[in-house]
C-alpha beads as a LAMMPS data file, in Angstrom:
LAMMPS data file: protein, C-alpha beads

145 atoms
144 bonds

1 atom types
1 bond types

-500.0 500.0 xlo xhi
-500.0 500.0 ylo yhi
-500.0 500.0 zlo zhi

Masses

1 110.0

Atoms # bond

1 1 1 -16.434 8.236 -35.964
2 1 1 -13.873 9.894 -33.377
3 1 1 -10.754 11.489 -34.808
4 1 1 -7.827 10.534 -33.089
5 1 1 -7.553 14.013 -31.296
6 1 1 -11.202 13.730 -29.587
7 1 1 -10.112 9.930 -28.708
8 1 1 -6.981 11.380 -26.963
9 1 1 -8.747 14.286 -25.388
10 1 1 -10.944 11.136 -23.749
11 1 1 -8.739 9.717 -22.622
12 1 1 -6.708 12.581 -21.264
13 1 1 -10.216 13.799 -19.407
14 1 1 -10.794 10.196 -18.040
15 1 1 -7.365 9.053 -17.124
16 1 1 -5.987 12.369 -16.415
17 1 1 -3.291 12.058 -18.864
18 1 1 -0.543 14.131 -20.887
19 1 1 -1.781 14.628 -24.816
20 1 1 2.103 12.583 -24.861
21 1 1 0.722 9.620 -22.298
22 1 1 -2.546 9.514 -23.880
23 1 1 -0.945 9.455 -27.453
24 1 1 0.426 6.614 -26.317
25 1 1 -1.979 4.810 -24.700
26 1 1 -3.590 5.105 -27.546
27 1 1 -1.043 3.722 -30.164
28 1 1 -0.355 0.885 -27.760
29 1 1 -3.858 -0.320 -27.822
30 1 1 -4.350 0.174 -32.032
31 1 1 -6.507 3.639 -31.615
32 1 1 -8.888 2.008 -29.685
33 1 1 -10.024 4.226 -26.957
34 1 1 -11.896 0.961 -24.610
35 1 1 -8.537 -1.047 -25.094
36 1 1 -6.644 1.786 -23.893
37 1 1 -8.656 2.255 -20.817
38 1 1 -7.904 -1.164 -20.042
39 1 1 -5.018 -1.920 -20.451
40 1 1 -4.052 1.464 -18.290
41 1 1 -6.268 0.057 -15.558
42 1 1 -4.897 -3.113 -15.522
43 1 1 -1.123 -1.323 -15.365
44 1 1 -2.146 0.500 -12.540
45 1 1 -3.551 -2.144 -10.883
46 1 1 0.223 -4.117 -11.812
47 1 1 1.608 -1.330 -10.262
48 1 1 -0.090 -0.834 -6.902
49 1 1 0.353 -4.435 -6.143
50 1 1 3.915 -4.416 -7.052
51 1 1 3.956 -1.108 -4.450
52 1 1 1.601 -2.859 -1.843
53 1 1 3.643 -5.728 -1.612
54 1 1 7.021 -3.989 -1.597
55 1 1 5.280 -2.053 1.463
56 1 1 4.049 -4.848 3.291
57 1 1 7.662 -6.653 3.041
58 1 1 9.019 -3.500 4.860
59 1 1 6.705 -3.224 7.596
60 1 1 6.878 -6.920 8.165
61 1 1 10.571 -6.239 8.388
62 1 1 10.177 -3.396 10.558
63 1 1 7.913 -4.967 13.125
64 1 1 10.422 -8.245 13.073
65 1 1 13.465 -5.315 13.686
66 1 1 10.938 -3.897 16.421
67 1 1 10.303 -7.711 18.213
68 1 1 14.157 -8.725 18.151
69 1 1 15.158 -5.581 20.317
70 1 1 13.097 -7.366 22.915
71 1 1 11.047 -6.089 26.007
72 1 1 7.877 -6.102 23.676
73 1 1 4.798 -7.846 24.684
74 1 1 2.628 -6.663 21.897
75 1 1 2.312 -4.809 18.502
76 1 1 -0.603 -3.267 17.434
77 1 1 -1.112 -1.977 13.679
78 1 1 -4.019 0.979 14.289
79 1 1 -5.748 2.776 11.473
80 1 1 -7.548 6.343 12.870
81 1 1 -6.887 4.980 16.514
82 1 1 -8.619 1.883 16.036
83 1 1 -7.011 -1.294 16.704
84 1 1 -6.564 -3.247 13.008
85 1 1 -4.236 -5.850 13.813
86 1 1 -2.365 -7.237 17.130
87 1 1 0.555 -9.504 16.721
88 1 1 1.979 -10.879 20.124
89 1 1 5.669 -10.475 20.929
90 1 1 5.635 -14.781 20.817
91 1 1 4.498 -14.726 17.311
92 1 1 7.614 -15.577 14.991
93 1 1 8.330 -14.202 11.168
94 1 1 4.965 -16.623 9.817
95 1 1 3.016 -14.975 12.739
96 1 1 3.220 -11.799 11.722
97 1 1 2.584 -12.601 7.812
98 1 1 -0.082 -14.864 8.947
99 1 1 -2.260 -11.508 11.259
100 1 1 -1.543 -9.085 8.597
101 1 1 -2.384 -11.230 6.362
102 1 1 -5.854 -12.076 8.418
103 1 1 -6.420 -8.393 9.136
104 1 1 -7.612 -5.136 7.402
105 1 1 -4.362 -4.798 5.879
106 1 1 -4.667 -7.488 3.787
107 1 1 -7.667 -6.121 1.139
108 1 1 -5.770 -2.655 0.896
109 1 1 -4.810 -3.374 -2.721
110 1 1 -7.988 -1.639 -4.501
111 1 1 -7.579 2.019 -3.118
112 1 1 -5.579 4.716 -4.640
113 1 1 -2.318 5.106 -3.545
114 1 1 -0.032 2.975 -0.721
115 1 1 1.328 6.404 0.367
116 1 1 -1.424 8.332 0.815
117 1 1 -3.414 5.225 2.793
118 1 1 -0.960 4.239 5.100
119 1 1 -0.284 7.826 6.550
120 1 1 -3.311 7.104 8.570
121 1 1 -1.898 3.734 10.479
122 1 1 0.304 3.147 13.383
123 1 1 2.333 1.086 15.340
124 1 1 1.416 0.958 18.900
125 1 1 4.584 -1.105 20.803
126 1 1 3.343 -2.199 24.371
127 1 1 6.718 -3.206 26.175
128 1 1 7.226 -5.294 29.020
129 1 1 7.264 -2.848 31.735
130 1 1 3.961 -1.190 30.563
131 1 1 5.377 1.734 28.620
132 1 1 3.077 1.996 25.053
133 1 1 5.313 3.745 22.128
134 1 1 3.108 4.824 19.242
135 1 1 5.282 5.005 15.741
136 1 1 4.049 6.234 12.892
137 1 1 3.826 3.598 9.759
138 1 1 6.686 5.244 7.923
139 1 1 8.567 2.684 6.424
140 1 1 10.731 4.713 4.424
141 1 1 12.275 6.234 7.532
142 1 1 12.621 2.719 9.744
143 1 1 14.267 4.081 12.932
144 1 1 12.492 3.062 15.922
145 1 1 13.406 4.976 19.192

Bonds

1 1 1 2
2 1 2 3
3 1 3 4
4 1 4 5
5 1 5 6
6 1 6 7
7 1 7 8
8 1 8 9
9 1 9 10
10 1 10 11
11 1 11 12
12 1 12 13
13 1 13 14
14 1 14 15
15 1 15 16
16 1 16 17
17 1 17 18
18 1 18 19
19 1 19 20
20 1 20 21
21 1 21 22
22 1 22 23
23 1 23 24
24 1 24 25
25 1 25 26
26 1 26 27
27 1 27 28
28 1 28 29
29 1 29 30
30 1 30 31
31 1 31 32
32 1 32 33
33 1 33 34
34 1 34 35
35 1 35 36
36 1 36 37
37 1 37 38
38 1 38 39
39 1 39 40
40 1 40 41
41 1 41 42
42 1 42 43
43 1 43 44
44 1 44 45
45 1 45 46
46 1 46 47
47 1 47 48
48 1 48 49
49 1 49 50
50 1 50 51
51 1 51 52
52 1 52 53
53 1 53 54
54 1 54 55
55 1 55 56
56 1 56 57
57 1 57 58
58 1 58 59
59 1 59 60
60 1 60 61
61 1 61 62
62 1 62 63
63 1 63 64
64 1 64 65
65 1 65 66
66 1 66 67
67 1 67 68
68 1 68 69
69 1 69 70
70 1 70 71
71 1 71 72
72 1 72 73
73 1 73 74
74 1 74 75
75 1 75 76
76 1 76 77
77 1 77 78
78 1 78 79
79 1 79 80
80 1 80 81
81 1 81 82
82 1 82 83
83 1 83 84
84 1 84 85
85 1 85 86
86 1 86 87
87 1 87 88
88 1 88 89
89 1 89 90
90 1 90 91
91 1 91 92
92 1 92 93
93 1 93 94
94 1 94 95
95 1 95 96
96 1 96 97
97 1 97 98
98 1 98 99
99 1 99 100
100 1 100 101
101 1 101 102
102 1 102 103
103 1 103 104
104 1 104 105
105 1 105 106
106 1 106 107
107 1 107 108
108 1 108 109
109 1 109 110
110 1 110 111
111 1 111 112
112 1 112 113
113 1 113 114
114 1 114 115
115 1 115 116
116 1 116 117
117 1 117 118
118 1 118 119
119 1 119 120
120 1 120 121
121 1 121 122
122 1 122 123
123 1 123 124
124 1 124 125
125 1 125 126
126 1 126 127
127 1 127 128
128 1 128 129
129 1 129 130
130 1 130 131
131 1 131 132
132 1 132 133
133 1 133 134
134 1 134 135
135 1 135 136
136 1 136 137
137 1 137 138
138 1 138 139
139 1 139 140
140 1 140 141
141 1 141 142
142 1 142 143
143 1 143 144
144 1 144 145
């Protein structure tokens, strides 16, 4: 049988936890060191959707911002230069849920951090008189040039 210490040191070498966190984690699932894993995937998991989602309203909001200053004929979403999503200038607020929600962006939910993913997309504006703007998908900083 484990003693409490060697469970916590588990789950401090799996998780990558504080003795504290892991103490924790441990107490909250009755010393049992599979319940703990668990239920600290399935927070993360909570988590990361709750951040995904929070994400994707502000880039939804950002392209919107980005279509009503007009003279856009297309947005493209681009991951690593490669064309992910394209949402016509036409396309109204359920247009652009409806292609992100059809494209690549859409089954981002599983990898590690939003953050860390989305530092490799872009927005690619194409206006009107042919000039192509490429923003980067910071949607903490929102101010389009």
């Amino acid at each position: 049988m484990m003693t409490e210490l060697e469970k916590i040191d588990q789950l401090r070498e799996r998780l990558g936890l504080s003795y504290r966190e892991a103490k924790e984690a441990l107490e909250r699932a009755g010393g049992d060191v599979l319940e703990a894993l668990v239920q600290y995937e399935e927070s993360t998991r909570e988590g990361l959707q709750k951040e995904l989602a929070s994400w994707s309203g502000k880039l939804v909001e950002r392209i919107r911002s980005i279509l009503r200053q007009g003279n856009v004929t297309r947005i493209k979403v681009k991951k690593d230069g490669k064309t992910v999503a394209e949402i016509p200038a036409t396309v109204g607020a359920l247009g652009v849920l409806g292609v992100l929600a059809s494209s690549e962006l859409a089954i981002l939910a599983g990898l590690s951090t939003v953050a860390a993913l989305f530092n490799r997309y872009t927005l690619e504006v194409e206006r009107r008189d042919g000039q192509v703007e490429e923003h980067p998908l910071d949607v903490e900083n929102q101010v389009d040039k």
